[in-house]
C-alpha positions in Angstrom: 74.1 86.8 80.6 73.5 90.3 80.2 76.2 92.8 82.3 75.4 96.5 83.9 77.8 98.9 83.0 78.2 99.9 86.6 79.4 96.2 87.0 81.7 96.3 84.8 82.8 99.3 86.5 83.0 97.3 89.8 85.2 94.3 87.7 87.5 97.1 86.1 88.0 99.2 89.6 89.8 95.9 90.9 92.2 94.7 88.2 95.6 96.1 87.7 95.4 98.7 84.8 91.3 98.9 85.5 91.6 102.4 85.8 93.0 103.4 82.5 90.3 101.2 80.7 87.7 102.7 83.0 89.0 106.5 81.4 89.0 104.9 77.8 85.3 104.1 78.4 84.3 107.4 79.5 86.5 109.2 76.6 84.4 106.9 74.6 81.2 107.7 75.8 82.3 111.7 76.1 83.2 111.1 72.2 79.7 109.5 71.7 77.8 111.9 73.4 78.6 114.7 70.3 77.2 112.1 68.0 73.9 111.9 66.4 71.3 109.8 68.3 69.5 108.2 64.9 69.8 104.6 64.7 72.0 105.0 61.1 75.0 108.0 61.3 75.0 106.9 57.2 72.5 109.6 56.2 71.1 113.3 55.8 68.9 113.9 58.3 67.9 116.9 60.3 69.6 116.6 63.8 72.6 117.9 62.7 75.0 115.0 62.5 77.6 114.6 59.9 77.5 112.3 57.1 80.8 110.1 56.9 80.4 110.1 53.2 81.2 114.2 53.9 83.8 113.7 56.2 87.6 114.2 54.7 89.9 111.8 56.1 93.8 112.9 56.8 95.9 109.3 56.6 97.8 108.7 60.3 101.7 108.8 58.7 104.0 106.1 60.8 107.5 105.4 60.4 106.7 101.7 59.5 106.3 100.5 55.7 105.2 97.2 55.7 107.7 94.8 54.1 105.8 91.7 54.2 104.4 90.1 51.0 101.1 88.2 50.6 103.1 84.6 50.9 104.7 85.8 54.3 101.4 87.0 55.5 99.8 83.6 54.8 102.5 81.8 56.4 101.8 84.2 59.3 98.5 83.7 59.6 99.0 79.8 60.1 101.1 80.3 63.3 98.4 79.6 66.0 101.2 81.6 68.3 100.7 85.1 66.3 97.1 84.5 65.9 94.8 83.0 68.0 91.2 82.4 66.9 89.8 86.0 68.6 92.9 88.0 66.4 91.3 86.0 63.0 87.8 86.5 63.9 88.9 90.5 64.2 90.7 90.2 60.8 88.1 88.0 59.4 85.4 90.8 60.0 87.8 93.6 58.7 88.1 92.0 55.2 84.4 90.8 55.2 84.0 95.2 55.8 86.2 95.9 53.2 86.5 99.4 53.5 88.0 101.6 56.5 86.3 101.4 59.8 86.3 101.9 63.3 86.0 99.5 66.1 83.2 101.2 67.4 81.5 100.4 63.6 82.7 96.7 64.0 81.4 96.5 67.3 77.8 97.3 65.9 78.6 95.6 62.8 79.0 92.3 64.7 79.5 92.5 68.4 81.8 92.6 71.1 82.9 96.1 72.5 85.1 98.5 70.6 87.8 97.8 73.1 88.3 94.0 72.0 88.8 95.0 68.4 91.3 97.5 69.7 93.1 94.7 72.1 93.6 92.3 69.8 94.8 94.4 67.0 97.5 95.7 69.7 98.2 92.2 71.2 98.8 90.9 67.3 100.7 93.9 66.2 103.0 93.1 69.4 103.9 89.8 68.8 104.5 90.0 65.1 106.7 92.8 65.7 108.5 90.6 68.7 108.4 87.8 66.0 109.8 89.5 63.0 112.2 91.6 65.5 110.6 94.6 64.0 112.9 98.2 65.0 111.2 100.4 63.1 107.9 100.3 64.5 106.6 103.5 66.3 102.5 102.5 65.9 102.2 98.8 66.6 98.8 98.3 64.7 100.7 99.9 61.5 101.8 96.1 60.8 99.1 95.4 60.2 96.5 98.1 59.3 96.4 101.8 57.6 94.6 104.5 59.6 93.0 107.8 58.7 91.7 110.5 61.2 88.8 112.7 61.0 89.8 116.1 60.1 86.3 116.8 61.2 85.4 114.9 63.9 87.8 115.0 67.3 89.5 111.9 68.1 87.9 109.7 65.4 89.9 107.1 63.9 89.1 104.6 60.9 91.6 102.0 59.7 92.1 99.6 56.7 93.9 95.8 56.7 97.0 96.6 54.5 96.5 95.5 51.2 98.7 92.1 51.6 97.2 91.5 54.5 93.5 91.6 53.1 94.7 89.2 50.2 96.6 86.6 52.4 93.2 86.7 55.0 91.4 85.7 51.4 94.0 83.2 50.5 93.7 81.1 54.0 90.9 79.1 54.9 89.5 81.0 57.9 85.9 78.6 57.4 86.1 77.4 60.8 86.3 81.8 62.2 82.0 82.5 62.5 81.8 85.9 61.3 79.1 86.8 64.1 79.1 85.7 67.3 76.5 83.2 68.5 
C-alpha cells in the first residue's frame, strides 16, 4: 500500500507531537532541496553538487565515553527488552554499511524513512541508558554511535556504531534480522 505525503500529513496533524515531526519533515525536505538532483550524490558531475569523498567531517564531541566492552554489548544485544527486532534490523544495516552514514543514506540504502532510523536509535539509546542508569549522558545515541558533521554542508550529520558495538553485532547471531525489507 503506497501512502501520499499529504496523507501522511493528515495522520501526523492528529497525533500528539504530529506537529514537530511534521517540521522535521519539512527541515528535511528544505535540506534536500540544496542537494544535487542526480540519481548518485557519489560522483563529479556538472550540476554543482559536492562529492562526499570532498567533504571534511568535524566529529560531534559528547560528554559520554562509552564504557561497555564487546562481552557487555553482546549480553546486551540478547535482552529482547533493550532491543526489539526493528532496533537490530537498524544496527544490522549499520554494520552491513560499515562506514559512517546518515539515515537519509540508509533509508535509500534499504528502506523505511530517515525518521525510523533516527527513532529507534533514540528509543535504544534511552533505554540502555535507563538500564545501565547512565548520568553522564548529554546525547543519547552517543551509547551507541559516533557522529561527525559536515563542516560543508548545513545540518548534515553522518554517524558510525562504536567500535564494540560493531564487533558484538558480528559476534551475535542476528540470521533471523532480513537486511532489506520485503
Amino acid at each position: 500500500m503506497t501512502i501520499t505525503k499529504e496523507e501522511v500529513k493528515n495522520i501526523l496533524s492528529e497525533i500528539k507531537d504530529g506537529d514537530k515531526v511534521l517540521d522535521y519533515i519539512e527541515e528535511l525536505e528544505e535540506h534536500l532541496e540544496h542537494h544535487c538532483n542526480c540519481e548518485d550524490n557519489n560522483h563529479h558531475c556538472d550540476c554543482g553538487c559536492e562529492d562526499d569523498e570532498d567533504n571534511e567531517w568535524e566529529e560531534i564531541k559528547t560528554n559520554y565515553e562509552s564504557k561497555i566492552s564487546v562481552s557487555e554489548w553482546e549480553e546486551l544485544l540478547k535482552d529482547k527488552e533493550l532491543f526489539n527486532k526493528d532496533a537490530l534490523t537498524v544496527l544490522k544495516r549499520m554494520r552491513h554499511v560499515a562506514a559512517p552514514t546518515s539515515s537519509s543514506e540508509l533509508a535509500d540504502m534499504f528502506g523505511y524513512g530517515a525518521l525510523y532510523y533516527s527513532l529507534e536509535i533514540g528509543k535504544t539509546a534511552e533505554k540502555i541508558i535507563k538500564k545501565l542508569d547512565l548520568t553522564d549522558v548529554d546525547e543519547p545515541w552517543a551509547v551507541l554511535l559516533k557522529g561527525w558533521n559536515s563542516a560543508e554542508l548545513y545540518n548534515t550529520q553522518i554517524y558510525a556504531l562504536l567500535p564494540e558495538l560493531y564487533e558484538a553485532i558480528g559476534n551475535v547471531d542476528l540470521s533471523s534480522i532480513q537486511l532489506r525489507k520485503n
